[in-house]
VMD Tcl script that draws the C-alpha trace (Angstrom):
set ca {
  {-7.65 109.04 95.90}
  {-9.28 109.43 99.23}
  {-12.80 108.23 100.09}
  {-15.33 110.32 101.67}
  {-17.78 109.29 103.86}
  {-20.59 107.43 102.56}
  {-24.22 108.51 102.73}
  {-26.50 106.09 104.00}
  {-29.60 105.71 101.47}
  {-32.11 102.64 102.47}
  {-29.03 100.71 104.44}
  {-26.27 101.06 101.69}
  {-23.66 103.24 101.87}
  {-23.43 105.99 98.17}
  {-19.49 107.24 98.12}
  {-20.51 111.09 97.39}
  {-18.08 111.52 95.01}
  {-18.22 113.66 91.69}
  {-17.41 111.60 88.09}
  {-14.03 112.59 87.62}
  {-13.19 111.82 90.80}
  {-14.52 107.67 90.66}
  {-12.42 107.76 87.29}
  {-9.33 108.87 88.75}
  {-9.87 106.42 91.39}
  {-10.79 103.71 88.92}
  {-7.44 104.66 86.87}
  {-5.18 104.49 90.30}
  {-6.78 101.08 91.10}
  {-6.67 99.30 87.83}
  {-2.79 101.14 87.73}
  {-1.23 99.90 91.44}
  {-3.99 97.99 93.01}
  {-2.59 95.06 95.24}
  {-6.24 93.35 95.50}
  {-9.33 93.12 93.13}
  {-11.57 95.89 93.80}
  {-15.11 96.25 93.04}
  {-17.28 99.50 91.84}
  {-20.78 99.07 92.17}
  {-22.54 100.93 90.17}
  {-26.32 101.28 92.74}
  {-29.21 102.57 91.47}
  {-33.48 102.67 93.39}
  {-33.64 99.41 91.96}
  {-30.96 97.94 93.75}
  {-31.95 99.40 97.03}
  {-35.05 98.08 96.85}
  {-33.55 94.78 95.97}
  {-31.19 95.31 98.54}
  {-34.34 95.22 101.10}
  {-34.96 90.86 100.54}
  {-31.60 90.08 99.16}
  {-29.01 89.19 101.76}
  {-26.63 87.75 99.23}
  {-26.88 91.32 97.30}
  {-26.85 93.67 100.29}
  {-23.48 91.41 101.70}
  {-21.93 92.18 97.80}
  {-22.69 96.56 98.18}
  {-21.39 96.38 101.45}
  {-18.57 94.34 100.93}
  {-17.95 96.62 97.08}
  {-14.66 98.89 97.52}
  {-16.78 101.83 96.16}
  {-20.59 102.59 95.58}
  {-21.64 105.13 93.36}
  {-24.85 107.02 92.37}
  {-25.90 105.60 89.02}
  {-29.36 107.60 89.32}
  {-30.52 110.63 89.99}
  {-33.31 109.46 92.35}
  {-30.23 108.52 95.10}
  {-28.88 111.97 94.43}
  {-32.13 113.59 95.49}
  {-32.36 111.00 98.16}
  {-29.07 111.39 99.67}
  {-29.90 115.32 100.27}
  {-33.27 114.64 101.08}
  {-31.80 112.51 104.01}
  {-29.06 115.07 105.16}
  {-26.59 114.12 102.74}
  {-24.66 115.78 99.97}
  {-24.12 113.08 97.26}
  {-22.65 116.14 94.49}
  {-23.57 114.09 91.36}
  {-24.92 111.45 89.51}
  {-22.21 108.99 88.60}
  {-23.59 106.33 85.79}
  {-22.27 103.47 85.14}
  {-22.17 104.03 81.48}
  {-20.56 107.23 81.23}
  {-17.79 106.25 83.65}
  {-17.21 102.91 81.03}
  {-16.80 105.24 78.29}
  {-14.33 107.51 80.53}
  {-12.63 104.34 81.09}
  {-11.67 102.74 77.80}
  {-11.14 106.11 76.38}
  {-8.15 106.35 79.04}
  {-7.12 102.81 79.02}
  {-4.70 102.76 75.69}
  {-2.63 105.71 76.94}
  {-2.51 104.05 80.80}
  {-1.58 100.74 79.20}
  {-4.18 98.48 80.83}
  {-5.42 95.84 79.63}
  {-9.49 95.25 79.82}
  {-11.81 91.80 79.94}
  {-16.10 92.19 78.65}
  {-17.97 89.83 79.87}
  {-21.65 90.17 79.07}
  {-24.44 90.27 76.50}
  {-25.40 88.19 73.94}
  {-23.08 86.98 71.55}
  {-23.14 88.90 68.36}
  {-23.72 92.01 70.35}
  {-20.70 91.48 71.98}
  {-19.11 90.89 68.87}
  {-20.40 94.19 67.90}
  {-18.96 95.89 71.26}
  {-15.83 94.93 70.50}
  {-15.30 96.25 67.12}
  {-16.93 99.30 68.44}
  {-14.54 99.33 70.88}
  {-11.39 99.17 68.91}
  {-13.11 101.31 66.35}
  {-14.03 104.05 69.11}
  {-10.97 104.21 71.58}
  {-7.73 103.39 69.60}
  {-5.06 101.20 70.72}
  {-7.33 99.76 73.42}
  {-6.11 96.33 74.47}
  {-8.80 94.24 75.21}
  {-7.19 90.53 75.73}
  {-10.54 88.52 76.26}
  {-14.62 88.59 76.01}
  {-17.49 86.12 76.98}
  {-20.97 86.07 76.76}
  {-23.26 87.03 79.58}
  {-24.74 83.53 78.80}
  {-22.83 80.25 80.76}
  {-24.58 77.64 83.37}
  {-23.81 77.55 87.12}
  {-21.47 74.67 86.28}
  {-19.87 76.44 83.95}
  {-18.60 79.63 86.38}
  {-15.14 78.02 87.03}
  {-14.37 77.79 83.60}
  {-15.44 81.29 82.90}
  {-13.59 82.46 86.07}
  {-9.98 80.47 84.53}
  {-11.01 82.58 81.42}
  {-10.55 85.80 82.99}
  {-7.62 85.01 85.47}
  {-5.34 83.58 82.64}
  {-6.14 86.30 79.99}
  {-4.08 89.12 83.35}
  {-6.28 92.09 82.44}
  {-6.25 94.98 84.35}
  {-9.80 95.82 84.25}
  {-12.95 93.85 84.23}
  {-16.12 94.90 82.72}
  {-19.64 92.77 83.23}
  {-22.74 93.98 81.11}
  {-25.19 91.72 83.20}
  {-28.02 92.39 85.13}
  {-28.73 92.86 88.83}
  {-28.42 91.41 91.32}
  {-26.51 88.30 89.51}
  {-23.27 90.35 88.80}
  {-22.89 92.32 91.37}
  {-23.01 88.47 93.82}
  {-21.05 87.29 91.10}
  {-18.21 89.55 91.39}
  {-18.44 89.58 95.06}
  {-17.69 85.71 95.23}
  {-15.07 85.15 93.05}
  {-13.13 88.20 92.92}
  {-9.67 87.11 94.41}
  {-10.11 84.40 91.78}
  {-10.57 86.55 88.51}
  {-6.94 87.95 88.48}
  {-8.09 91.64 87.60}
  {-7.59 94.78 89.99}
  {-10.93 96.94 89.03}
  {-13.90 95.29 88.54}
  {-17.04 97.10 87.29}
  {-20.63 96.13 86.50}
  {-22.74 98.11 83.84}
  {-25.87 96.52 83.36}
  {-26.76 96.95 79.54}
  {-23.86 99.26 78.60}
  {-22.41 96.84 76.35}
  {-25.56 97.08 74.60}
  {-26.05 100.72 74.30}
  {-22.75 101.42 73.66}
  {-22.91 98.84 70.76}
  {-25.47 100.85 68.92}
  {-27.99 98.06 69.98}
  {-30.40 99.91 71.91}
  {-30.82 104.09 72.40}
  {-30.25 106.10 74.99}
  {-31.90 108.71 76.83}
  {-31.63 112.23 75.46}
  {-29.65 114.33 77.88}
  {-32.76 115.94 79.46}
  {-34.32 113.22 80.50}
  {-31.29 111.77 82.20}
  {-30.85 115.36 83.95}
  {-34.38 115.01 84.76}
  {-34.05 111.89 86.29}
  {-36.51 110.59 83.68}
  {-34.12 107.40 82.23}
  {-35.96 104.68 83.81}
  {-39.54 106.29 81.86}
  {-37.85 105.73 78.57}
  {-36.32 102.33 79.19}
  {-39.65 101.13 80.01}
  {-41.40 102.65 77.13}
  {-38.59 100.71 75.14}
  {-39.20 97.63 77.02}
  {-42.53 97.91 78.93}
  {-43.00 93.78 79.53}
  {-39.69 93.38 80.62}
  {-39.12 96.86 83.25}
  {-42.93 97.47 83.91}
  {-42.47 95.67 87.50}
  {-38.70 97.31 88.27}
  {-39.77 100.92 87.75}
  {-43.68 100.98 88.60}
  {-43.50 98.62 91.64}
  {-39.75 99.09 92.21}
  {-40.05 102.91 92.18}
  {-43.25 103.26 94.06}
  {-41.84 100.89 96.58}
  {-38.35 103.19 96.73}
  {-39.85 106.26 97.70}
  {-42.29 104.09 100.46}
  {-39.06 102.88 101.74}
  {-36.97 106.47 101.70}
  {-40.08 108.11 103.17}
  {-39.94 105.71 106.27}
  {-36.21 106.43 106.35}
  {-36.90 110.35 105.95}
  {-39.27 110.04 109.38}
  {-37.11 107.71 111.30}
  {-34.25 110.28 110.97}
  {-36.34 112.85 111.99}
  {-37.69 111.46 114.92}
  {-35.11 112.06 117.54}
  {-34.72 115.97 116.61}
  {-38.29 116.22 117.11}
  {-37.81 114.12 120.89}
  {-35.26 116.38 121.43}
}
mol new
graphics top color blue
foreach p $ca { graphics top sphere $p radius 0.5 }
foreach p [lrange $ca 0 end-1] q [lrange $ca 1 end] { graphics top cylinder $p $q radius 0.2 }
display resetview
């Protein structure tokens, strides 16, 4: 599957590619991949992130593909003379992926979570897409000392595809530093899929994702926890894309 060229939103390049198109590259690369590659699935809140971060902006540059898991970098991307065509969520393209997985033959690692809700993944899992093959899970939850061990884990169980439902930015670093390590061709953070996928914790309804409304509802489910992400984050975001927006258009009006 051929790239296109990226579109430059707040320093980090968004592959403007349409879903089916990042799964069919996802399938080819977990299928023939010589080299672990790395999907990062970007949304405002990494960008801003992105902005005091070096360690996080050196992991989406360094990431093999960067997609548009929010609406907000779809609007941005055109706002800023791009044409990103979709939004490309992380979630979604998980569930694309294990529902293709048994008839490819590969073979899939979960890291993430807590421990019963992984648990509950799982059986989900096998329940949900049969014949899957999934030849090893962790928890989201190890020390700093215990990273080699969990790395072993992974490299020794030879899956295909590796899925991390962890947060931002510690995944997508994570992933960045020891991915010739982990054994796997595609690697993929999700964020709180696991969770939502598990039956743990509801999703958007469909117009409100379309709407580019998600982030309102996860913070009415979790308002301590997000309140700072999405009402500074997001506030900050379109300061940030606004400066962007002018600086591009300064040298047409020089001109």
């Amino acid at each position: 599957m051929m790239r296109r060229s990226s579109v430059s939103v707040l320093g980090c390049g968004i592959d403007p590619m349409r879903q089916q198109e990042v799964l069919d590259w996802c399938l080819e690369t977990a299928r023939s991949s010589a080299r672990a590659r790395i999907v990062l699935t970007a949304n405002a809140s990494h960008l801003v992130a992105m902005q005091d971060d070096p360690a996080l902006r050196e992991a989406a540059q360094a990431a093999d593909l960067v997609t548009a898991d929010g609406m907000s970098l779809v609007w941005a991307g055109r706002m800023l003379g791009g044409e990103i065509p979709e939004r490309v969520a992380g979630i979604d393209l998980l569930d694309g992926l294990l529902r293709c997985a048994p008839k490819e033959g590969l073979r899939i690692f979960l890291l993430g979570a807590k421990p019963p809700v992984l648990e509950r993944f799982v059986a989900r899992c096998r329940a949900s897409y049969p014949g899957i093959e999934i030849v090893g899970w962790r928890d989201g939850y190890f020390t700093a000392a215990q990273h080699q061990d969990v790395v072993r884990q992974i490299s020794e169980a030879r899956a295909d595809m590796l899925f991390l439902g962890m947060p931002s930015p510690f995944k997508d670093i994570w992933c960045e530093r020891h991915r010739n390590a982990l054994g796997v061709k595609l690697i993929m953070g999700v964020g709180g899929a696991f969770d939502v996928l598990a039956g743990e914790v509801r999703r958007a309804p469909r117009w409100m994702q379309t709407a580019g409304l998600e982030w309102a509802w996860r913070l009415g489910l979790e308002p301590r926890r997000l309140w700072k992400r999405y009402l500074i984050g997001n506030s900050r975001f379109l300061w940030l894309l606004a400066k962007q927006s002018v600086r591009r258009r300064a040298p047409a009006a020089q001109a």
